[in-house]
Every structure is written in structure tokens, then in C-alpha cells.
C-alpha positions as CSV (number, residue, x, y, z in Angstrom):
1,X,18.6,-73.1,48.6
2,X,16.9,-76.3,48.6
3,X,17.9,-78.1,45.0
4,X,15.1,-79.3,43.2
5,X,14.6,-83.0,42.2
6,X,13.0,-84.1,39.3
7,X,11.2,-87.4,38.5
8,X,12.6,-89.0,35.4
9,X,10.7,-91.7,33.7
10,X,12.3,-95.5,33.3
11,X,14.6,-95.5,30.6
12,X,13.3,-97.6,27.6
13,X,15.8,-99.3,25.4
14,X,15.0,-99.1,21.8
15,X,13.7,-102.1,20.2
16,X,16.4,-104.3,18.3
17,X,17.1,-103.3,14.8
18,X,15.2,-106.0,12.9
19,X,17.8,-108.1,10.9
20,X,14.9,-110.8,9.4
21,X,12.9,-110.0,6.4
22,X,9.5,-111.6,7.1
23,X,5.9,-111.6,4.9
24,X,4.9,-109.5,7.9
25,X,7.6,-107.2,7.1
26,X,7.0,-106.6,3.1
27,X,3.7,-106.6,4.2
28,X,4.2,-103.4,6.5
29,X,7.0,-101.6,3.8
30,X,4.5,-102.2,0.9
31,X,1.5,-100.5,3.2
32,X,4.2,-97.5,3.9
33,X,4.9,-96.9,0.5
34,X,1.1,-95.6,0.8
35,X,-0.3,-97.2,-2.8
36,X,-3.7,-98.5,-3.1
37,X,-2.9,-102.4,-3.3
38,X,-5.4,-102.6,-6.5
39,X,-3.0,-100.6,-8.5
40,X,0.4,-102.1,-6.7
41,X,2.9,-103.1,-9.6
42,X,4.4,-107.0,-9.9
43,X,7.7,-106.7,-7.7
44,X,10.8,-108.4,-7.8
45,X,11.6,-110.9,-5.3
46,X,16.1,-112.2,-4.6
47,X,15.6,-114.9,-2.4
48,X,18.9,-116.6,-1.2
49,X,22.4,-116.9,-3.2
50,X,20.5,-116.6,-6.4
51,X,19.2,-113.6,-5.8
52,X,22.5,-112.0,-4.5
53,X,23.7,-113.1,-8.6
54,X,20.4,-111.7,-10.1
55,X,20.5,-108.4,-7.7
56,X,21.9,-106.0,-11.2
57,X,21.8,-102.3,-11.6
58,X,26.3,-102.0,-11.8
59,X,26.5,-103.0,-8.4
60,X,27.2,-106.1,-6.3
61,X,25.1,-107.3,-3.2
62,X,27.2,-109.0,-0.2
63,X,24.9,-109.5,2.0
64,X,25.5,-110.6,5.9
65,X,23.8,-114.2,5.2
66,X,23.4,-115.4,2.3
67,X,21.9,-118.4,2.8
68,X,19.4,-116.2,4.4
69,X,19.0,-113.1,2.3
70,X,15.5,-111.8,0.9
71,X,15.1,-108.7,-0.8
72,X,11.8,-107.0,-2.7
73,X,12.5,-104.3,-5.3
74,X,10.1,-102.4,-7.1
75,X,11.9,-100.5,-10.3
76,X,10.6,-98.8,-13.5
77,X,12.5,-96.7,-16.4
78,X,10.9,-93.6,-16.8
79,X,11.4,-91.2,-20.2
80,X,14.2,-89.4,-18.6
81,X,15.1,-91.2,-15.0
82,X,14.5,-94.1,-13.4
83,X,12.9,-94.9,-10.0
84,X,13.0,-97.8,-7.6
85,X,11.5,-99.1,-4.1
86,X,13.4,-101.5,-2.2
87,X,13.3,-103.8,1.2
88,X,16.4,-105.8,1.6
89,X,17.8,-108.0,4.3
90,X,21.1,-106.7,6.1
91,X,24.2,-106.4,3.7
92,X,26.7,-103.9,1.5
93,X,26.4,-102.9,-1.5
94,X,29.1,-102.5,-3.8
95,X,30.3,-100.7,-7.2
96,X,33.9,-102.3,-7.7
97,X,36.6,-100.2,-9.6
98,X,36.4,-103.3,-12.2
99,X,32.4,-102.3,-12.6
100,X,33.3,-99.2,-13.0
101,X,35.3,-99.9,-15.5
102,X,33.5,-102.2,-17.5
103,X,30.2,-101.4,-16.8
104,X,30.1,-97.9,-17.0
105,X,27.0,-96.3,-16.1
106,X,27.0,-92.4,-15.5
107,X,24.5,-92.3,-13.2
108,X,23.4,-90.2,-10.1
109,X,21.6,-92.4,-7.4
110,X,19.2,-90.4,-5.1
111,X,18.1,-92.4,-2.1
112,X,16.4,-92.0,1.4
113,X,15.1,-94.5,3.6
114,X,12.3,-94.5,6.5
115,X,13.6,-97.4,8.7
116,X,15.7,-97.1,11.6
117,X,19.2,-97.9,11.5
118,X,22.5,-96.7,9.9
119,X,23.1,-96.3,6.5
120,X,27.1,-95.9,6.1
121,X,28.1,-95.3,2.5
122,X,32.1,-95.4,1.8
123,X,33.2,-93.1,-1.6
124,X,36.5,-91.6,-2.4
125,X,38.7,-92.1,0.4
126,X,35.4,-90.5,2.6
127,X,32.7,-92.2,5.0
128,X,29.4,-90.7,5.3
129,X,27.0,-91.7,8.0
130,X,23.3,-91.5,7.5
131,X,20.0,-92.6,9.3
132,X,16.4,-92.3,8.1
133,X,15.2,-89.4,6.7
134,X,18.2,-88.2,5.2
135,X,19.1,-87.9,1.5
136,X,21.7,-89.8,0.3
137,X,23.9,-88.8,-3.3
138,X,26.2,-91.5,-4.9
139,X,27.1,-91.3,-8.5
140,X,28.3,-94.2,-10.2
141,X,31.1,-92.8,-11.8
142,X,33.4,-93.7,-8.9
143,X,33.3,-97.1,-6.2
144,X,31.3,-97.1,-3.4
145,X,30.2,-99.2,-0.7
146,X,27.3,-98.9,0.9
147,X,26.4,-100.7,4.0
148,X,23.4,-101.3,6.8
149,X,23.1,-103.7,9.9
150,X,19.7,-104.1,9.9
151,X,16.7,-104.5,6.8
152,X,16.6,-101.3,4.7
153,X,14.0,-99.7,2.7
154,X,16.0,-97.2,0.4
155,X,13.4,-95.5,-2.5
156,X,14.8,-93.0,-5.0
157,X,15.5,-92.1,-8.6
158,X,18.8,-92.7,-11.0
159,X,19.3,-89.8,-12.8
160,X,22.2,-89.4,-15.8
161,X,24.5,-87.0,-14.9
162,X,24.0,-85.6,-17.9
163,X,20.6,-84.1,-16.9
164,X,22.8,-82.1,-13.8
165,X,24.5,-79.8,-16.4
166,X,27.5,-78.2,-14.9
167,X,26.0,-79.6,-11.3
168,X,27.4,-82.9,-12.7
169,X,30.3,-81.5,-10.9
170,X,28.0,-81.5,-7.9
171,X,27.5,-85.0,-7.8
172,X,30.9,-85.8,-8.3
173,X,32.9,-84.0,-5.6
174,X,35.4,-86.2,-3.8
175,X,34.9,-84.2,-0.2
176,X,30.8,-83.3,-0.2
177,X,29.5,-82.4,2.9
178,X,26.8,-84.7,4.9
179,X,23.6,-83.2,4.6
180,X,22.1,-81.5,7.8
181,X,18.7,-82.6,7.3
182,X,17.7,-78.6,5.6
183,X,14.2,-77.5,5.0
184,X,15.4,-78.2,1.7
185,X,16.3,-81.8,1.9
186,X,13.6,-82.5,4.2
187,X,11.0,-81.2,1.6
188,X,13.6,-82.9,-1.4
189,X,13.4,-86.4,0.7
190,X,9.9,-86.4,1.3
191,X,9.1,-86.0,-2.5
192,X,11.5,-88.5,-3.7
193,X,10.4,-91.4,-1.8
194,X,6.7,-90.5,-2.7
195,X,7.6,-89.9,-6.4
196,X,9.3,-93.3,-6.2
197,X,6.7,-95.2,-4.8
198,X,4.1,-93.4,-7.4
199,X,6.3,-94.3,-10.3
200,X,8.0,-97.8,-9.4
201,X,5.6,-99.3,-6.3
202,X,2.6,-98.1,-8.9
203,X,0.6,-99.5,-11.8
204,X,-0.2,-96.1,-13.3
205,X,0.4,-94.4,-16.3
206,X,4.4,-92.7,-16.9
207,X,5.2,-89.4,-15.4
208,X,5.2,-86.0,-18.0
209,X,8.7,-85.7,-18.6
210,X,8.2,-81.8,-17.1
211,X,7.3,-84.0,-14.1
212,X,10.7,-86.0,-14.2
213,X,12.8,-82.8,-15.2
214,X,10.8,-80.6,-11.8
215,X,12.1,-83.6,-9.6
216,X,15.7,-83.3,-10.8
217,X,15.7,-79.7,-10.4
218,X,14.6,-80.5,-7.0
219,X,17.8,-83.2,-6.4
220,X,19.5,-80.7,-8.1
221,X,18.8,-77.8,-5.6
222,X,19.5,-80.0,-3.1
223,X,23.1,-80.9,-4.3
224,X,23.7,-77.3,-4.7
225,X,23.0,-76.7,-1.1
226,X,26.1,-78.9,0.1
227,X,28.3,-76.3,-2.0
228,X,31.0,-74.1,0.1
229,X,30.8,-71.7,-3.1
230,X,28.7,-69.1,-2.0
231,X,28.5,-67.8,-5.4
232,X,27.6,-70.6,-6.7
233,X,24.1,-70.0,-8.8
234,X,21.2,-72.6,-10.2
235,X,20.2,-70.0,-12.5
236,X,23.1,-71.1,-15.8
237,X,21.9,-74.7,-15.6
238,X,20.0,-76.0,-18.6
239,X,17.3,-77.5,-16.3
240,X,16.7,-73.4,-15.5
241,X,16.4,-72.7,-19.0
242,X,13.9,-75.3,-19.7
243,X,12.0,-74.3,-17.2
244,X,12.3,-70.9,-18.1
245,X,11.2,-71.5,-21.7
246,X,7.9,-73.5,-20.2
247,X,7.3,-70.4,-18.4
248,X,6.9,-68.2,-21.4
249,X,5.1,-70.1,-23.0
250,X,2.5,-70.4,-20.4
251,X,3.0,-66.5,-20.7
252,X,2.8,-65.6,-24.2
253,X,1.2,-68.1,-26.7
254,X,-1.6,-65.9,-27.0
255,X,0.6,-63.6,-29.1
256,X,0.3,-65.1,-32.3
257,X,4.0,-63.8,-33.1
258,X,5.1,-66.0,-30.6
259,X,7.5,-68.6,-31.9
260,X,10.4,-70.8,-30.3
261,X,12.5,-68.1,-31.8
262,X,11.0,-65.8,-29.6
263,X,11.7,-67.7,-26.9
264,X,15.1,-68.3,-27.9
265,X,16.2,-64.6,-28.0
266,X,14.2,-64.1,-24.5
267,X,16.9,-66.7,-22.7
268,X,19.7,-65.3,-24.9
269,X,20.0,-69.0,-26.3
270,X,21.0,-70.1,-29.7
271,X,18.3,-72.3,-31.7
272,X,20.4,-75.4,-31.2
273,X,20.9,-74.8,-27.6
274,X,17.1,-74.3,-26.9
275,X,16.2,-77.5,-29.2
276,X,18.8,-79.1,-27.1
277,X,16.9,-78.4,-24.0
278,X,13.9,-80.3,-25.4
279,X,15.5,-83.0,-27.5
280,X,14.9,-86.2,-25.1
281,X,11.4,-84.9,-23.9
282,X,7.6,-86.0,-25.6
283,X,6.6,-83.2,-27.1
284,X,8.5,-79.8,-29.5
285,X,8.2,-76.5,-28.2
286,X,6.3,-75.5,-31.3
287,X,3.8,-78.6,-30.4
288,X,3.6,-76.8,-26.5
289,X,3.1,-73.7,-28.1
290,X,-0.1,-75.3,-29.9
291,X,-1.3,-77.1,-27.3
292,X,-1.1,-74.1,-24.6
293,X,-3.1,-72.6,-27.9
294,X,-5.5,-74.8,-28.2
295,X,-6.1,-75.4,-24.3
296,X,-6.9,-71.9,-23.6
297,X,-9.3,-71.8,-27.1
298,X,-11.4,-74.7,-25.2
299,X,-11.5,-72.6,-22.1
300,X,-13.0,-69.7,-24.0
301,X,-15.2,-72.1,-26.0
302,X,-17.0,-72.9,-22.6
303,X,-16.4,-69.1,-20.9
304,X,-17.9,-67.7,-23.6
305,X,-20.7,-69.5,-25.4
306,X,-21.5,-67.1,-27.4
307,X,-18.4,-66.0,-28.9
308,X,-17.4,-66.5,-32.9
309,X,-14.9,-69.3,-33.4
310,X,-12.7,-66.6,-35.6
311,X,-12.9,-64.4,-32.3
312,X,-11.6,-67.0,-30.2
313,X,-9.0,-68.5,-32.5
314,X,-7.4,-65.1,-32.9
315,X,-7.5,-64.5,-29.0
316,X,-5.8,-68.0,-28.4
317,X,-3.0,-66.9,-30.8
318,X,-3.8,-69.0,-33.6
319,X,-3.1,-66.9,-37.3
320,X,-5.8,-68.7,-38.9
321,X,-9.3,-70.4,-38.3
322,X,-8.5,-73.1,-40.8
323,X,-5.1,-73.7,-38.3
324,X,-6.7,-73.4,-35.0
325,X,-9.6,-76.1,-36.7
326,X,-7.1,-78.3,-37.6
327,X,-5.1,-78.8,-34.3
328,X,-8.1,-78.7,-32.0
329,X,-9.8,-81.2,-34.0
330,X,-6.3,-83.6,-33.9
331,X,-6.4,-82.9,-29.9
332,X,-10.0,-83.5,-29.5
333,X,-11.3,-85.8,-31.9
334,X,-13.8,-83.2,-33.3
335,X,-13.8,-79.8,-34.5
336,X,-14.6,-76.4,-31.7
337,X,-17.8,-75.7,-32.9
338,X,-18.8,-79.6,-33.0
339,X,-17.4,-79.8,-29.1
340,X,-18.8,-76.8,-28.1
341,X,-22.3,-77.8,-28.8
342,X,-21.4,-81.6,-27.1
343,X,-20.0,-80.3,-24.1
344,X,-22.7,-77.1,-23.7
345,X,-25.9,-79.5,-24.7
């Protein structure tokens, strides 16, 4: 039988791994991080051996020249988590056991990065290999040393431990295994570098803290995905419970019955362990459970033109007229029947 040849195409070497951080390469990370350059925040610029002593955040930069080292880092502190955006020249990254000791910072740093090149992160006795594309979990709580050859672009969040729950352990375990590149961390990565580039790379108004809290249960999912226990459940965390509660709310604020209590006995939570749940976010669940009110009274203000303001306040859940008056005035600057007539003309 005659054995078939096939025609390969010339081989192509890959180009070099670009070591140089140029204008013309912030200039092509800032247009990846995909925000409109009108409403680009002011970044930081560590230029030289300076900036390798003014590079903070518990951690120590080495890099490869440092005569020669540039790096551009766009950070904010969000209400619950933090989120940065940075372009660096070539070097390692460090949390020393004396940092971790005297600069203790319970932290749990989610990364990803879109250049090529290795990423090669050292952590308890382990070393963990990573390339673009791939999430990357290092909590503070222990050394680390992180290292690349060539510029890198890592974007992420810092997210306290506390937030994981019992995940914390998660986050923490000496022998996690390297993620596989999942649906799940392929959807998780893809999120947190635009969520970090929204929030750090952008001029714009703070996240809802329900926005920070969805993104942790997404790291969170992700972490839980590396487990070996397959029994291990998502469902005890607090971060379920608070979503949980938002949920029912959404649900049942139309009953005018319906009180954090109720929503308290729903999860089989204590009072104190549901308040806990919303302690460190903007609003009370008894001010969600007015606000869902009065939201769905304005909906039926403008549904139903027609309709008595008694009718509507009792359908939104509100006990009385004089109550549902008095929060949709404080939400909307005037009272329903005053916005009503604005809005309708």
C-alpha cells in the first residue's frame, strides 16, 4: 500500500517573550483592559530601584533588572475586596516568613493574566506552573514566591479570608491541585480580570456590595472545585446564606408579614447569625425589605395608572399608607401620587 505523504507547513518559532516594558506596551495592556480611555483611572507608575521600595501590598518585588524595572498598577479598595490591574517588567515576587509575621494580612489573592509566558508561583514546600488564562490562588497567610521571565499583566481581587467561611480552609491547603483550566475557571477567569479592570482600570462609581459578595462566591466555587472531597458542599457557607436570604426577599416582601425574622427561621439561622451575614454590607435587611417594597410600589404606580395609592401600598407589602408615603418619598424625593403624575404627564 502506497503510504501517504502529507505537506506540513514551515515551522514558525514563536515570537520572543518580551522582557522590555515600553509606552507602546502600556499603551497596548491599557487598550486590553477594554475601558473607554475618558473614564480610565490615574495609575501608578515604579520606575527603577525606587519603585521596587514603593511596590507595597505585604510583598517584596525582586525584579531581574533593577536599574531597568517599570511597572503600572491600577488598584482600588472596594467595600468588601479589593481589585488591582497590573503590567510589570520581568521579576519575583515575594511574601517573606518575616512579612508574614510582621505584616500580617489574611488575605486571599485571585489572579489571572493574558500574556504569554510562565507564571511559576512557589508555596509550601509546592511549585505550581501556570500560563495565561489560568487562575491563580495564593493566600497571604503563608510565603510565596511568585515568579515570570518575561512582562506580566496579572489583574484580580484580594479578598479576606474571612469572607471564604469554612472555604478559608480552601485557600489554605498546603497540597492544592493546579487548576485544569474547567468551564468553571474559564468562566471564573474571564470575570475576574473584567471585574478588575471595571473596578481598578475605571473611574466609575463602587461596585453594590451584592456585586463584590456574587464575585467571591464565584472565586469561591472555583476553589471548591480543586477539592478531592467529593462530599464536600457550597451550600453551609455563609456567602450561601446571604444569598439565600436576598432571594427571599426578592420572593416575599409583598407579604406584609414578612420580616428578617421570617427570613431567619426560613435558613434555620439564629437573629445574630443572619445580622452577621449583613453586618459589613450598605444596606439592613429590614432597609432591602423596604426598598424591594417600595420598588415594586413604583412599578405598579406606572402599570396601573389608575390604581388607589392604599391599593398599591397594601399590594407592595407596606401595613400602612402613611409608611409606604414616608419611605417612597425618602427614596424618591417626592411622595407616589406627586411622582406618578410627573412621570405619567
Amino acid at each position: 500500500m502506497p503510504q501517504t505523504v502529507r505537506a506540513f507547513a514551515p515551522h514558525r518559532e514563536a515570537a520572543p517573550l518580551s522582557t522590555q516594558l515600553t509606552p507602546r506596551a502600556v499603551a497596548a495592556w491599557e487598550a486590553r483592559l477594554g475601558v473607554d480611555r475618558q473614564r480610565m483611572a490615574r495609575p501608578t507608575h515604579f520606575v527603577g530601584p525606587l519603585g521596587v521600595q514603593e511596590w507595597r501590598g505585604g510583598t517584596v518585588m525582586v525584579p531581574r533588572d533593577v536599574e531597568n524595572f517599570r511597572a503600572v498598577r491600577y488598584d482600588r479598595e472596594l467595600s468588601l475586596t479589593g481589585s488591582f490591574c497590573a503590567l510589570h517588567s520581568p521579576a519575583r515576587i515575594e511574601r517573606t516568613a518575616t512579612l508574614v509575621e510582621h505584616e500580617p494580612r489574611e488575605t486571599l489573592l485571585v489572579t489571572v493574566t493574558s500574556l504569554r509566558g510562565r507564571t511559576v508561583l512557589r508555596q509550601n514546600g509546592q511549585e505550581y506552573d501556570y500560563s495565561a488564562g489560568d487562575l491563580v490562588f495564593v493566600a497571604t497567610t503563608s510565603p510565596f514566591a511568585q515568579a515570570t521571565a518575561a512582562i506580566s499583566d496579572p489583574a484580580g481581587l484580594v479578598i479576606p479570608l474571612t469572607m471564604l467561611g469554612k472555604h478559608r480552609a480552601l485557600a489554605e491547603r498546603q497540597r492544592r491541585p493546579i487548576n485544569k483550566r474547567s468551564a468553571l475557571s474559564r468562566a471564573a477567569a474571564g470575570f475576574i480580570r473584567r471585574f478588575a479592570a471595571d473596578t481598578a482600570a475605571a473611574d466609575m462609581p463602587l461596585p453594590s456590595s451584592d456585586t463584590e459578595l456574587a464575585a467571591v462566591d464565584l472565586v469561591t466555587a472555583a476553589l471548591a472545585e480543586l477539592t478531592v472531597d467529593d462530599g464536600y458542599r457550597l451550600q453551609d457557607d455563609a456567602l450561601f446564606n446571604h444569598q439565600s436570604a436576598l432571594d427571599l426577599i426578592s420572593r416575599h416582601h409583598r407579604d406584609p408579614e414578612f420580616t428578617p425574622d421570617s427570613i431567619a427561621a426560613e435558613l434555620h439561622l439564629s437573629r445574630r447569625q443572619l445580622y452577621r451575614l449583613f453586618e459589613n454590607t450598605d444596606q439592613s435587611l429590614a432597609t432591602r425589605i423596604a426598598d424591594a417594597r417600595v420598588e415594586t410600589a413604583r412599578e405598579m404606580l406606572l402599570a396601573n395608572p389608575w390604581l388607589p395609592i392604599g391599593n398599591i401600598s397594601a399590594a407592595a407589602g407596606f401595613r400602612s399608607v402613611a409608611t409606604f408615603r414616608n419611605r417612597f418619598k425618602a427614596s424618591h424625593g417626592v411622595g407616589p401620587v406627586e411622582y406618578r403624575q410627573r412621570v405619567m404627564g
